[in-house]
mmCIF entry with sequence, helices, sheets and N, C-alpha, C, O atoms, coordinates in Angstrom:
data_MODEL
# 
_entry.id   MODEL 
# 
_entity.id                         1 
_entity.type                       polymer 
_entity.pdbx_number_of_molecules   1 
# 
_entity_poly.entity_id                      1 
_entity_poly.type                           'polypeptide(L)' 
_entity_poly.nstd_linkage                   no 
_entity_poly.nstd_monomer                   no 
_entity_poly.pdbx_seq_one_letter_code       
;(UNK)(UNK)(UNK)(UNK)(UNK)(UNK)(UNK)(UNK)(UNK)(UNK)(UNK)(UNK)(UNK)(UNK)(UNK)(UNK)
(UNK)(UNK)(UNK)(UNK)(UNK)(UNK)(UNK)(UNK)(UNK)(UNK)(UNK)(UNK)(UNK)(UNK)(UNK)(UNK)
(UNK)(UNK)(UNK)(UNK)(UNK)(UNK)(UNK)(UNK)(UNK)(UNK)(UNK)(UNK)(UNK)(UNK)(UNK)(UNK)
(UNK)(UNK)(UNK)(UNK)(UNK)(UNK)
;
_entity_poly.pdbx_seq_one_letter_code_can   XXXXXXXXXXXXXXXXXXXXXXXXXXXXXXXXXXXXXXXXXXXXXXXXXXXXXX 
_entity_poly.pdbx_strand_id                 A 
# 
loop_
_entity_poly_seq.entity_id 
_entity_poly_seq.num 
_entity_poly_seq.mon_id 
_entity_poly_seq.hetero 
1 1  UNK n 
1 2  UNK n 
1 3  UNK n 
1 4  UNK n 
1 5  UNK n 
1 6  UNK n 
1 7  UNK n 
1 8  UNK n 
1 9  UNK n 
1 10 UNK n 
1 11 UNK n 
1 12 UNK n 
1 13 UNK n 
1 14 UNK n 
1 15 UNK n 
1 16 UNK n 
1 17 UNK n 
1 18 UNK n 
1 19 UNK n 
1 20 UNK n 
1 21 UNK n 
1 22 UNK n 
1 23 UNK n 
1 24 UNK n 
1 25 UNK n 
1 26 UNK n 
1 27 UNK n 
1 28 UNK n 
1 29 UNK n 
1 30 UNK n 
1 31 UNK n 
1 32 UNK n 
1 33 UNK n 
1 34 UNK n 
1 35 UNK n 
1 36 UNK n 
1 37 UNK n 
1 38 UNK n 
1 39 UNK n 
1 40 UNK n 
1 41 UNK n 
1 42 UNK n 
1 43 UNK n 
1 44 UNK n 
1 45 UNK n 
1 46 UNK n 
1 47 UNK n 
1 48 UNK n 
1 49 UNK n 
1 50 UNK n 
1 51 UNK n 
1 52 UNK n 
1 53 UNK n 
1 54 UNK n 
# 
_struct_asym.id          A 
_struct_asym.entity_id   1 
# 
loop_
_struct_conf.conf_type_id 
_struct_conf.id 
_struct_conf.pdbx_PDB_helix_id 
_struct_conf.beg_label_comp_id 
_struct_conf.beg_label_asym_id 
_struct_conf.beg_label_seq_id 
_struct_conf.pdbx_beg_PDB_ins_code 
_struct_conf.end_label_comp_id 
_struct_conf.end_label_asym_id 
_struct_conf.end_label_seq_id 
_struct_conf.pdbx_end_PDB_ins_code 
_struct_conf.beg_auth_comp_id 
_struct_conf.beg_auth_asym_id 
_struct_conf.beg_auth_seq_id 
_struct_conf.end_auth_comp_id 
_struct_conf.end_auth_asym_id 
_struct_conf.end_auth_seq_id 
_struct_conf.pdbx_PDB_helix_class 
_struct_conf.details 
_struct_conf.pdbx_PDB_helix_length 
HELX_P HELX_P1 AA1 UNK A 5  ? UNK A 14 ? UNK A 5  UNK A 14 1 ? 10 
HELX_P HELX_P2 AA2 UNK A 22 ? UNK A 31 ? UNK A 22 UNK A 31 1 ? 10 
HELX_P HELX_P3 AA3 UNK A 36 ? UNK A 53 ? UNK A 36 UNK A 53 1 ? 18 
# 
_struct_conf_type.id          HELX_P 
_struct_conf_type.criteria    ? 
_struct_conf_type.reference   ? 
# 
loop_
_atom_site.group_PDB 
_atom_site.id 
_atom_site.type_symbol 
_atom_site.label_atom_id 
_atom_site.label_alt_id 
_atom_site.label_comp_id 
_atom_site.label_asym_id 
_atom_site.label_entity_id 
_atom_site.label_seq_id 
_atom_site.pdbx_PDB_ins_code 
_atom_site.Cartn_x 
_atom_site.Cartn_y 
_atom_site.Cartn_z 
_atom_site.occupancy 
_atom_site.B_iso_or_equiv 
_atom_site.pdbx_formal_charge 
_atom_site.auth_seq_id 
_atom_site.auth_comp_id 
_atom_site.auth_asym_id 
_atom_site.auth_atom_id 
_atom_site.pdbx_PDB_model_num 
ATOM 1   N N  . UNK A 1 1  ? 115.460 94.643  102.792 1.00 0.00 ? 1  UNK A N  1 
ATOM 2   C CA . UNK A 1 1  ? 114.898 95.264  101.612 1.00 0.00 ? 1  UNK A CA 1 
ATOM 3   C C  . UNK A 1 1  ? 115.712 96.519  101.292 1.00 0.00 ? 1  UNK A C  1 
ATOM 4   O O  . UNK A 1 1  ? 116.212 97.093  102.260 1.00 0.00 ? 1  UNK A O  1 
ATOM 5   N N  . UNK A 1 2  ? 115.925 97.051  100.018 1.00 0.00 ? 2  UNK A N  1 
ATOM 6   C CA . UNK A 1 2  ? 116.763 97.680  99.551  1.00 0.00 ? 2  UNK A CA 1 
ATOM 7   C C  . UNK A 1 2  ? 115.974 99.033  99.583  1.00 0.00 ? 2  UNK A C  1 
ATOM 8   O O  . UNK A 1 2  ? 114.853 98.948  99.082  1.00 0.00 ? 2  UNK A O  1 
ATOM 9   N N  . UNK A 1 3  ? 116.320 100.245 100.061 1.00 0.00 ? 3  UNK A N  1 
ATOM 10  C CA . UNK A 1 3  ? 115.597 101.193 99.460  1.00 0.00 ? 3  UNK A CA 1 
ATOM 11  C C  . UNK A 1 3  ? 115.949 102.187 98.274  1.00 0.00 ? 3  UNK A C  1 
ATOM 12  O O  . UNK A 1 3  ? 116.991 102.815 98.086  1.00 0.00 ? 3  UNK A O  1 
ATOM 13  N N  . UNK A 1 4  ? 114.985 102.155 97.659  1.00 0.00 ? 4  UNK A N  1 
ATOM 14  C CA . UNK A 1 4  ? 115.212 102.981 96.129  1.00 0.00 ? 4  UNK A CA 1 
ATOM 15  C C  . UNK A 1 4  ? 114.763 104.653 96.416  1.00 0.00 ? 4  UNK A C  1 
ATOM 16  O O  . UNK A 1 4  ? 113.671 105.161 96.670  1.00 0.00 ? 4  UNK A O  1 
ATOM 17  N N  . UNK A 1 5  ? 115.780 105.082 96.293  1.00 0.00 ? 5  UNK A N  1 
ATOM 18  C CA . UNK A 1 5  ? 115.883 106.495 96.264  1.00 0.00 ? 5  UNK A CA 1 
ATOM 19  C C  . UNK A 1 5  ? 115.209 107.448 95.602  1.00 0.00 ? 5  UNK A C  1 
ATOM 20  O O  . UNK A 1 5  ? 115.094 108.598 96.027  1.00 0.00 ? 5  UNK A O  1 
ATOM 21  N N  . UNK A 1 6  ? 114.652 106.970 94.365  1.00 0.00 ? 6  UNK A N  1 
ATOM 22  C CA . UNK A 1 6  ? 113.276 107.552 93.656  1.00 0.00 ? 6  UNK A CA 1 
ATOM 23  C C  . UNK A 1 6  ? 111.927 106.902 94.135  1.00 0.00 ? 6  UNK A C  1 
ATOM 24  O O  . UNK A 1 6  ? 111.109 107.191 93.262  1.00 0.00 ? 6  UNK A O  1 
ATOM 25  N N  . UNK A 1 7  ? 111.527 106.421 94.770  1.00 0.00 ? 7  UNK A N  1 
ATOM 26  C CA . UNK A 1 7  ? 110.766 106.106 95.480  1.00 0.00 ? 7  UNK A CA 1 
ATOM 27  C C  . UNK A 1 7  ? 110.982 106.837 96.877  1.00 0.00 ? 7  UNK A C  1 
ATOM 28  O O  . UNK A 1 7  ? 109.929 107.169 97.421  1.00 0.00 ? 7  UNK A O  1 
ATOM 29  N N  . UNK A 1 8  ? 111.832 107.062 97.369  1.00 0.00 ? 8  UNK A N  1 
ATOM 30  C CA . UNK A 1 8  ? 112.185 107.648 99.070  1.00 0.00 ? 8  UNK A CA 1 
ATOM 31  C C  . UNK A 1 8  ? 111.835 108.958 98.643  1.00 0.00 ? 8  UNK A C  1 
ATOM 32  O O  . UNK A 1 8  ? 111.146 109.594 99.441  1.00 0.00 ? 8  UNK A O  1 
ATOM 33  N N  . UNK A 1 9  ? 112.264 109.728 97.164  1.00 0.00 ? 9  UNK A N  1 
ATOM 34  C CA . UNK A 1 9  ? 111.497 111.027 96.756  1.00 0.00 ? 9  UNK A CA 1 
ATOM 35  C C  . UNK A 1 9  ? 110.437 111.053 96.829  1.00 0.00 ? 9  UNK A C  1 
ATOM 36  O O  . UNK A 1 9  ? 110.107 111.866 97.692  1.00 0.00 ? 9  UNK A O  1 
ATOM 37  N N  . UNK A 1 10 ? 109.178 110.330 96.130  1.00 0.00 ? 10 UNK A N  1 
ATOM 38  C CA . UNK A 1 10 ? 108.515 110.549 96.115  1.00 0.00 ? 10 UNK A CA 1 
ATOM 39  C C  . UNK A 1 10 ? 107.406 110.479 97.418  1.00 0.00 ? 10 UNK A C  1 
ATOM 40  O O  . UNK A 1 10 ? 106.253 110.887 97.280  1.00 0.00 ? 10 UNK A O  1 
ATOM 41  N N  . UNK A 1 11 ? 107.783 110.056 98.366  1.00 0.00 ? 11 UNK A N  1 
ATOM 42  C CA . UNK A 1 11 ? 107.556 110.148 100.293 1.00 0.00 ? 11 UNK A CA 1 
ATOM 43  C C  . UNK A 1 11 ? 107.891 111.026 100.705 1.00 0.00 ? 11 UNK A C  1 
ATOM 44  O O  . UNK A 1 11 ? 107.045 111.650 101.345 1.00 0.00 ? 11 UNK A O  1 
ATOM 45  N N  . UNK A 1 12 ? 109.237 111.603 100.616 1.00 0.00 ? 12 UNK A N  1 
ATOM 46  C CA . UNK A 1 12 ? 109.761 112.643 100.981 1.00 0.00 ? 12 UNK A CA 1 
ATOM 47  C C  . UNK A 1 12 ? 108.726 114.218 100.522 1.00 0.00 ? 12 UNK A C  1 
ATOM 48  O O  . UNK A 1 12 ? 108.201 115.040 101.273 1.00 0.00 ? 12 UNK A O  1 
ATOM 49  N N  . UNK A 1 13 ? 108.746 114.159 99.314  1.00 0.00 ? 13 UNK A N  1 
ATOM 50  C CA . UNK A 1 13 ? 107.893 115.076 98.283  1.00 0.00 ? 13 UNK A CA 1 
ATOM 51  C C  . UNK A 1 13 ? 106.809 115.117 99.625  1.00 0.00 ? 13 UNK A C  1 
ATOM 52  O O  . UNK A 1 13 ? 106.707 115.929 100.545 1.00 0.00 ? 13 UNK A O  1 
ATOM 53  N N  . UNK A 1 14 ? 105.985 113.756 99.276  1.00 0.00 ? 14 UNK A N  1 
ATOM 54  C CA . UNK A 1 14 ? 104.827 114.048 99.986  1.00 0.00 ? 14 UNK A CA 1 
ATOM 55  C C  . UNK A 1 14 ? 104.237 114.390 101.806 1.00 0.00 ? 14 UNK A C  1 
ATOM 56  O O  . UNK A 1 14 ? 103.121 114.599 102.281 1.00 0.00 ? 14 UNK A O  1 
ATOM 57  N N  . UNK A 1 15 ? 105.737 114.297 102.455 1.00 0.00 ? 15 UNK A N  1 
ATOM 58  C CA . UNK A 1 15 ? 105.544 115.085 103.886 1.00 0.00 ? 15 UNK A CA 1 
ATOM 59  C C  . UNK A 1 15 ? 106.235 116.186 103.735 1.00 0.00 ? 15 UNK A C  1 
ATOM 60  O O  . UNK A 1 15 ? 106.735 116.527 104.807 1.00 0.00 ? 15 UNK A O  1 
ATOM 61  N N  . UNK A 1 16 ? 106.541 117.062 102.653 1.00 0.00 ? 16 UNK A N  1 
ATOM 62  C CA . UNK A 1 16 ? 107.131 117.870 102.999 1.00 0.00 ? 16 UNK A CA 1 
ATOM 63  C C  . UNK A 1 16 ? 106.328 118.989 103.804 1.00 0.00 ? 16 UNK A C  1 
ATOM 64  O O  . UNK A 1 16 ? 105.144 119.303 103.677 1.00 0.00 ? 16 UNK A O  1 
ATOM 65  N N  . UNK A 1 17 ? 107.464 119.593 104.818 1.00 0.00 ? 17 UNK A N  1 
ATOM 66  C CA . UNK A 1 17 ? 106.251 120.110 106.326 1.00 0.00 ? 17 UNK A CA 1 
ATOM 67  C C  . UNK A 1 17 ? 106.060 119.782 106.693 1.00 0.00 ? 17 UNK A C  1 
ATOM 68  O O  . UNK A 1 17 ? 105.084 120.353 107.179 1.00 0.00 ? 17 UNK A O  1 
ATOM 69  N N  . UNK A 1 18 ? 106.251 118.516 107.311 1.00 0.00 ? 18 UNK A N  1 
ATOM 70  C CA . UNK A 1 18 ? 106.118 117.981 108.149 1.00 0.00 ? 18 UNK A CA 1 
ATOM 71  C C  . UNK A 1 18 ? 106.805 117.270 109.053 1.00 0.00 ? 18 UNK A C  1 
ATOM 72  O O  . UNK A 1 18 ? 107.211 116.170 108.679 1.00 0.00 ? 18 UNK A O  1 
ATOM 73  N N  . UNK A 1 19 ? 107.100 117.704 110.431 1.00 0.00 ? 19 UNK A N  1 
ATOM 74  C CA . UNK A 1 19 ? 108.309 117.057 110.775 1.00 0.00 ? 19 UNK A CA 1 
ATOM 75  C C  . UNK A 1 19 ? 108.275 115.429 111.488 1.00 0.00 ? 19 UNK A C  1 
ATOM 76  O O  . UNK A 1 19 ? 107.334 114.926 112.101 1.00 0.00 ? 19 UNK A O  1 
ATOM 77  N N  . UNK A 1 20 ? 109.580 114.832 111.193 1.00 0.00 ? 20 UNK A N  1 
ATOM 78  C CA . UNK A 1 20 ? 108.880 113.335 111.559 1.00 0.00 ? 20 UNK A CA 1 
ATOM 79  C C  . UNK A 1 20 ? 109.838 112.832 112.399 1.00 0.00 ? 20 UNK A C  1 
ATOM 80  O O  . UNK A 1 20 ? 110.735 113.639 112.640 1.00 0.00 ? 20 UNK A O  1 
ATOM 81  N N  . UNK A 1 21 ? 109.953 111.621 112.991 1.00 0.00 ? 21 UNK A N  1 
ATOM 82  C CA . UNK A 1 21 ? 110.498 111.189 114.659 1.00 0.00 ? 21 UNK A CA 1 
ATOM 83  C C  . UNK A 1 21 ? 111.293 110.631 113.530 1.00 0.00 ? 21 UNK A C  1 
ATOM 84  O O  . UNK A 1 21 ? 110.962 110.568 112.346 1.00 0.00 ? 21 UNK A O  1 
ATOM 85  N N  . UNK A 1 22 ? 112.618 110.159 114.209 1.00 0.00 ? 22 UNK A N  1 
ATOM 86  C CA . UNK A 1 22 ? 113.630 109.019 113.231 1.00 0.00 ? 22 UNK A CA 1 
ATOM 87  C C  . UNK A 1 22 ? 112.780 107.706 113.269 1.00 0.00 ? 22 UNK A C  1 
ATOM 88  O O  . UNK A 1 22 ? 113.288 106.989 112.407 1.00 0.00 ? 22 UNK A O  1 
ATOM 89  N N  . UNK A 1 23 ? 111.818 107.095 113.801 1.00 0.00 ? 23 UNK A N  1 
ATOM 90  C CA . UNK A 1 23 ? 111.210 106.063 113.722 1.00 0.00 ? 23 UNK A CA 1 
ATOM 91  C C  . UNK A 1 23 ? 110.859 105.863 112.000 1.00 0.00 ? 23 UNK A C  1 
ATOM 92  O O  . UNK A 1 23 ? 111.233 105.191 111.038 1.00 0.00 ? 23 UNK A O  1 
ATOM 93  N N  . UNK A 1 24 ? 109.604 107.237 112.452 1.00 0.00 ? 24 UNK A N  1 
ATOM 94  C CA . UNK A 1 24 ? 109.150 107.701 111.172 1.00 0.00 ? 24 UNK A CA 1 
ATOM 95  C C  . UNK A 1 24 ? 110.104 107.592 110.017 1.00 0.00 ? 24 UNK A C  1 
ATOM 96  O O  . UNK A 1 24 ? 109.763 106.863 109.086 1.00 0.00 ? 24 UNK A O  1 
ATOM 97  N N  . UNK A 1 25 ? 111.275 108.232 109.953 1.00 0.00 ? 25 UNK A N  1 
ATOM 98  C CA . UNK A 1 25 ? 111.714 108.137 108.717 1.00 0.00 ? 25 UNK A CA 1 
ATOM 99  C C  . UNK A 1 25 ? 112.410 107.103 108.351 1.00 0.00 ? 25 UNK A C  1 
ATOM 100 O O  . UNK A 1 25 ? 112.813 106.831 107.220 1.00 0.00 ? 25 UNK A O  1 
ATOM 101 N N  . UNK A 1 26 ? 112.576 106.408 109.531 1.00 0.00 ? 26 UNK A N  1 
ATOM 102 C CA . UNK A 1 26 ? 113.069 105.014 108.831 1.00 0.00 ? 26 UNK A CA 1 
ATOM 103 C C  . UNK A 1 26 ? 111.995 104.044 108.540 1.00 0.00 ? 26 UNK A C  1 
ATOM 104 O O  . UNK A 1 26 ? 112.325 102.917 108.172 1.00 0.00 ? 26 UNK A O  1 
ATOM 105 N N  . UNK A 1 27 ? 110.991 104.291 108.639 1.00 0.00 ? 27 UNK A N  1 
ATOM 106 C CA . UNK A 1 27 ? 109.552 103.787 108.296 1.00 0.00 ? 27 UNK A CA 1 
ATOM 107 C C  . UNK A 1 27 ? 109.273 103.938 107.048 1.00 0.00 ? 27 UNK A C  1 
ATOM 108 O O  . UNK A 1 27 ? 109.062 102.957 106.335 1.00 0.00 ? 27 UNK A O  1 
ATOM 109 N N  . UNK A 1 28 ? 109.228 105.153 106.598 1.00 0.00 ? 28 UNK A N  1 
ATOM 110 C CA . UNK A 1 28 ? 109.683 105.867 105.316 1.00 0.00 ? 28 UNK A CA 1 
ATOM 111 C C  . UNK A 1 28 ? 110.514 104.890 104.482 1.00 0.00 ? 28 UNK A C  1 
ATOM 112 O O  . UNK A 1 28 ? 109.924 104.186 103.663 1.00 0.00 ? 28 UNK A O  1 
ATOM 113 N N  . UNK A 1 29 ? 111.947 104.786 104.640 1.00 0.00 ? 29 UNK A N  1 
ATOM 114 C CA . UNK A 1 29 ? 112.968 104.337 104.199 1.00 0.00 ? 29 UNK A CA 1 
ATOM 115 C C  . UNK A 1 29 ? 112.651 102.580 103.527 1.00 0.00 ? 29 UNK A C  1 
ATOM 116 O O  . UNK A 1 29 ? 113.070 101.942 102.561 1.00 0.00 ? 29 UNK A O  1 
ATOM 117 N N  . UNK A 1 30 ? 111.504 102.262 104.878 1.00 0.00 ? 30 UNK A N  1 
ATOM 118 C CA . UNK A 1 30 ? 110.978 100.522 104.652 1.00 0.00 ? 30 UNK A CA 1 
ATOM 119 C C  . UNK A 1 30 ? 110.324 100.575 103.465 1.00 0.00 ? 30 UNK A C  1 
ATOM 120 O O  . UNK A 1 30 ? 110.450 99.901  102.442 1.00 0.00 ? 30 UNK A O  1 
ATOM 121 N N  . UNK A 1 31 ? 109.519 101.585 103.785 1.00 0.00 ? 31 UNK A N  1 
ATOM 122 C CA . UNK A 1 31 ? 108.037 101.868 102.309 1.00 0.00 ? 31 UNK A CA 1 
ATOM 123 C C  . UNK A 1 31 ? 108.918 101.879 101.192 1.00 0.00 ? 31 UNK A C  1 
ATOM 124 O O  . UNK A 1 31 ? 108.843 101.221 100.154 1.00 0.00 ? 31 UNK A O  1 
ATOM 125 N N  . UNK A 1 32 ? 109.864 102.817 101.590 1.00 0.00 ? 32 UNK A N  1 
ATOM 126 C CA . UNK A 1 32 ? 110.713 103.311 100.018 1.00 0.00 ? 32 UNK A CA 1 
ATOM 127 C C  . UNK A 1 32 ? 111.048 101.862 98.873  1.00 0.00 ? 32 UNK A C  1 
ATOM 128 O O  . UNK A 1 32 ? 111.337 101.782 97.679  1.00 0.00 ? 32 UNK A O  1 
ATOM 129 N N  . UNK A 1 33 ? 110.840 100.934 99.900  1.00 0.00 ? 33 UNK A N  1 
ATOM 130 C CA . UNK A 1 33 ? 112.059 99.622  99.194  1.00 0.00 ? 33 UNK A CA 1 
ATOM 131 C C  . UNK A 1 33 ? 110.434 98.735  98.493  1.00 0.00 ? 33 UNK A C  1 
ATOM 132 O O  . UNK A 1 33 ? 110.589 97.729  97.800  1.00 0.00 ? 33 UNK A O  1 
ATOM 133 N N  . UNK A 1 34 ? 109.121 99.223  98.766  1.00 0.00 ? 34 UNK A N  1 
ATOM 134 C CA . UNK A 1 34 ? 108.135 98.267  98.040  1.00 0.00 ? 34 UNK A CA 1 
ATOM 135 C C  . UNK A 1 34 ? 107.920 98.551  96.493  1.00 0.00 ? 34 UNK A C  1 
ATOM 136 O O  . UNK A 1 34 ? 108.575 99.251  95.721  1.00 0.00 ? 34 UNK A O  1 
ATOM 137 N N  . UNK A 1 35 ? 107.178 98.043  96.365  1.00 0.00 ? 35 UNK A N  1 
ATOM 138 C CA . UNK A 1 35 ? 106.646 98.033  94.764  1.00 0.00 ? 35 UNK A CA 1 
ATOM 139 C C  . UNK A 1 35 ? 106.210 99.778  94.280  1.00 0.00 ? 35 UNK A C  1 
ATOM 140 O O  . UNK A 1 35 ? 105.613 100.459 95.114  1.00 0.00 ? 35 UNK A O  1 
ATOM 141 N N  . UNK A 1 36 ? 106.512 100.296 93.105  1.00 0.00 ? 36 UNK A N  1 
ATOM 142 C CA . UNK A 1 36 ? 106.649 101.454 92.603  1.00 0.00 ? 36 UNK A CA 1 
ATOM 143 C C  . UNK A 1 36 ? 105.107 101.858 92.774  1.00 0.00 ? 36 UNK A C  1 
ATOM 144 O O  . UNK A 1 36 ? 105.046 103.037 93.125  1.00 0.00 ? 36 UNK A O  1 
ATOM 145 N N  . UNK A 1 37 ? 104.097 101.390 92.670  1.00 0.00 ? 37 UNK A N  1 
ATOM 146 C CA . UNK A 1 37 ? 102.978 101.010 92.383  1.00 0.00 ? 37 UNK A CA 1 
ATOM 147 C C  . UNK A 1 37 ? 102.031 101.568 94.247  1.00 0.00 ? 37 UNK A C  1 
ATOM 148 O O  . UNK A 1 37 ? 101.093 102.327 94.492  1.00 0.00 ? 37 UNK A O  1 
ATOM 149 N N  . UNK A 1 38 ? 102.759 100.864 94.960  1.00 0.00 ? 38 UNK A N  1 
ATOM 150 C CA . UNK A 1 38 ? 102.084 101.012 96.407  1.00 0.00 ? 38 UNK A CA 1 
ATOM 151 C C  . UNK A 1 38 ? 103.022 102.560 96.751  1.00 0.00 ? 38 UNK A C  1 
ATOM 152 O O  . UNK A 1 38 ? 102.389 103.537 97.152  1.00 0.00 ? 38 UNK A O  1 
ATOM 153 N N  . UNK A 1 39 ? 103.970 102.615 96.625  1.00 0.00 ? 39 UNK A N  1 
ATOM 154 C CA . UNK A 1 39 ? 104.840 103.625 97.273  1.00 0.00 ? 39 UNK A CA 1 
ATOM 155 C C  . UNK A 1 39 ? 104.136 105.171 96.333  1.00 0.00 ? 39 UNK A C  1 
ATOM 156 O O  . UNK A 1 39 ? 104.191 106.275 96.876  1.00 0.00 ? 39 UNK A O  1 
ATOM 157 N N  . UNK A 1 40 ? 103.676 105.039 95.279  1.00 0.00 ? 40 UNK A N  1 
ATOM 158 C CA . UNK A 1 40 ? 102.868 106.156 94.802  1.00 0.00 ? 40 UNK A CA 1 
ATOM 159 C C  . UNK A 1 40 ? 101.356 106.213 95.688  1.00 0.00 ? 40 UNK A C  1 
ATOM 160 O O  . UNK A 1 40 ? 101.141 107.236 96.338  1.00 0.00 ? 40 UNK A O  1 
ATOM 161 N N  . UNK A 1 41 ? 100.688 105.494 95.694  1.00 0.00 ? 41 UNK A N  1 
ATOM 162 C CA . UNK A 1 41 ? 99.425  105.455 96.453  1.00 0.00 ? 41 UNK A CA 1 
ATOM 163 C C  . UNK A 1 41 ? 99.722  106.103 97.586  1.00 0.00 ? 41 UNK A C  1 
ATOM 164 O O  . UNK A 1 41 ? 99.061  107.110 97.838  1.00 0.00 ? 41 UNK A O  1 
ATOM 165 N N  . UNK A 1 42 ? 100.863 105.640 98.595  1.00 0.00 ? 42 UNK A N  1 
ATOM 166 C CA . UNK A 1 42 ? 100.951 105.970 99.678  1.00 0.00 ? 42 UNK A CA 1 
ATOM 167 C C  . UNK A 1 42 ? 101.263 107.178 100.057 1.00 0.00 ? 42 UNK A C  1 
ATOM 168 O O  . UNK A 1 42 ? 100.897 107.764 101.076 1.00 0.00 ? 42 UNK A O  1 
ATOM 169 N N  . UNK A 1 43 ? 102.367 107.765 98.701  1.00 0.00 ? 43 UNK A N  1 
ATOM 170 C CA . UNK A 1 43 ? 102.184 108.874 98.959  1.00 0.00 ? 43 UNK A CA 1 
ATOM 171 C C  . UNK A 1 43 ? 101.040 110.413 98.524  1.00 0.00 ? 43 UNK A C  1 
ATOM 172 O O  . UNK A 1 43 ? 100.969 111.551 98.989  1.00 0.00 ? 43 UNK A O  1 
ATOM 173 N N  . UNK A 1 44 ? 100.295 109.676 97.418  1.00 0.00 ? 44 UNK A N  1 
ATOM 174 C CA . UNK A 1 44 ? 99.310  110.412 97.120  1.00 0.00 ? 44 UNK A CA 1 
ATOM 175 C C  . UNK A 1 44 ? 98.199  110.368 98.388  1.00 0.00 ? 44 UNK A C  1 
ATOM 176 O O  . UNK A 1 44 ? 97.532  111.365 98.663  1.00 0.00 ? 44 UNK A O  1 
ATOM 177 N N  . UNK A 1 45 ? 98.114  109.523 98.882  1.00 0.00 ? 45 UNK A N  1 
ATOM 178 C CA . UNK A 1 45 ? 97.146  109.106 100.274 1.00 0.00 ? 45 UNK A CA 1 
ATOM 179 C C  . UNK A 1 45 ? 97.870  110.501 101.141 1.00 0.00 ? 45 UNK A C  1 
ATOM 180 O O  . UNK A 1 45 ? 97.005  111.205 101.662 1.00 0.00 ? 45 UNK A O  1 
ATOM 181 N N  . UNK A 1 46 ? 99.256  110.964 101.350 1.00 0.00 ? 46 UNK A N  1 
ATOM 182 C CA . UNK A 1 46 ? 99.317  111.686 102.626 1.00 0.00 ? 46 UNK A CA 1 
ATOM 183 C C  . UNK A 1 46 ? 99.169  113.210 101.548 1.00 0.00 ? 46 UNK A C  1 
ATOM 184 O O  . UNK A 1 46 ? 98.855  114.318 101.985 1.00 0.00 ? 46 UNK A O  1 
ATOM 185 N N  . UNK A 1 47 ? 99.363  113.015 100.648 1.00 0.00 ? 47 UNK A N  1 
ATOM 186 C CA . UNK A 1 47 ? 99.223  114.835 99.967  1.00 0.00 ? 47 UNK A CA 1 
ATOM 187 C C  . UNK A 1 47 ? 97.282  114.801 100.122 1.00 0.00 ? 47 UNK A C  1 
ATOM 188 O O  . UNK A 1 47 ? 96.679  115.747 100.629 1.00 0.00 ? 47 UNK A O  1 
ATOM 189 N N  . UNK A 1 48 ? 96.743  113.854 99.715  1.00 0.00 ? 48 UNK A N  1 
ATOM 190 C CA . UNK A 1 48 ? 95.221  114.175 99.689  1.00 0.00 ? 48 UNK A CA 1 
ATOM 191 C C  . UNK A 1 48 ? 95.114  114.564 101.159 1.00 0.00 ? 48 UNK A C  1 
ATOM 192 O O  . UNK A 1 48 ? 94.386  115.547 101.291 1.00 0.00 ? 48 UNK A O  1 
ATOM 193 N N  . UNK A 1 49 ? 95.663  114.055 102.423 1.00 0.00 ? 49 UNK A N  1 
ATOM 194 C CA . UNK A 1 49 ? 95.172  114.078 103.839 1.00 0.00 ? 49 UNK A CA 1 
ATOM 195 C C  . UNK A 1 49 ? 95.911  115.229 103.918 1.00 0.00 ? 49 UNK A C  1 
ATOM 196 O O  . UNK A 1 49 ? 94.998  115.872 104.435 1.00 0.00 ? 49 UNK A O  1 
ATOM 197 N N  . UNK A 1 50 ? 97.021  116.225 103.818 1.00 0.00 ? 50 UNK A N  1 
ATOM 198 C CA . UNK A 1 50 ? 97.649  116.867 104.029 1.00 0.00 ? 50 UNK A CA 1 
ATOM 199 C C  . UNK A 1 50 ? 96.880  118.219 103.423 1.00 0.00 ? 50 UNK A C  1 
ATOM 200 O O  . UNK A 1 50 ? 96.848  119.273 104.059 1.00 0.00 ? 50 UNK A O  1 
ATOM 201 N N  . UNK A 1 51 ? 96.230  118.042 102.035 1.00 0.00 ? 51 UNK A N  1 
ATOM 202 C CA . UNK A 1 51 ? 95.189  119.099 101.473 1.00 0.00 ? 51 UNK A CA 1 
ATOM 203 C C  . UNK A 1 51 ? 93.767  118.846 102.612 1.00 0.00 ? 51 UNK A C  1 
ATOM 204 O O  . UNK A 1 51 ? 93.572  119.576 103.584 1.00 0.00 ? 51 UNK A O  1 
ATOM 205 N N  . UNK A 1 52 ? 93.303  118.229 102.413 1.00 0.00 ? 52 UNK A N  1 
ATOM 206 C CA . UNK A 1 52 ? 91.781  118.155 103.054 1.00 0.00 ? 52 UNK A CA 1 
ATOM 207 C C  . UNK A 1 52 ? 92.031  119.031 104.905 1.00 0.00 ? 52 UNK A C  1 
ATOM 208 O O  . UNK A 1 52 ? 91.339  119.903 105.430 1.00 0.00 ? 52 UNK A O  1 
ATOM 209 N N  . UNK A 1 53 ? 93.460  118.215 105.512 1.00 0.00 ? 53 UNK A N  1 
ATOM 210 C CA . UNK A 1 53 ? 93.756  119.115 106.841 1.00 0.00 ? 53 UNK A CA 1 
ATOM 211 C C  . UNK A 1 53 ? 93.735  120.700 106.538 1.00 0.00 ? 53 UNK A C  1 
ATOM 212 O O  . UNK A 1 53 ? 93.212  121.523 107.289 1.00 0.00 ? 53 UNK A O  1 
ATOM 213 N N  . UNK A 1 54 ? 94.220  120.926 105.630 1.00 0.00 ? 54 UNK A N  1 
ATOM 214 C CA . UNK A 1 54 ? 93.929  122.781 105.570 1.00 0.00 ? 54 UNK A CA 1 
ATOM 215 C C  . UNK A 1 54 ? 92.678  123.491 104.687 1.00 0.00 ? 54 UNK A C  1 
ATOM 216 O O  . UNK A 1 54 ? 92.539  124.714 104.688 1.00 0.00 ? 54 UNK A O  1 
# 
């Protein structure tokens, strides 16, 4: 799967502060390559968990 780089932004955007294992970011990199559609959810999912933690 290809990853799209405006999509890998908008993941990126949403851990920023957070530091992550290379697993992680090549985990990241997998997400980056799905549908425009899930890769927004997913990252609105870690900014909502990332607000509610503080």
């Amino acid at each position: 799967m290809k990853v799209d780089n405006e999509y890998l932004e908008f993941l990126t955007d949403a851990i920023a502060g957070i530091d992550l294992t290379q697993g992680e970011k090549r985990t990241l990199e997998w997400v980056a390559g799905w549908e425009k559609s899930t890769v927004k959810n997913i990252a609105s999912i870690i900014i909502k968990a990332k607000a509610a933690a503080q």
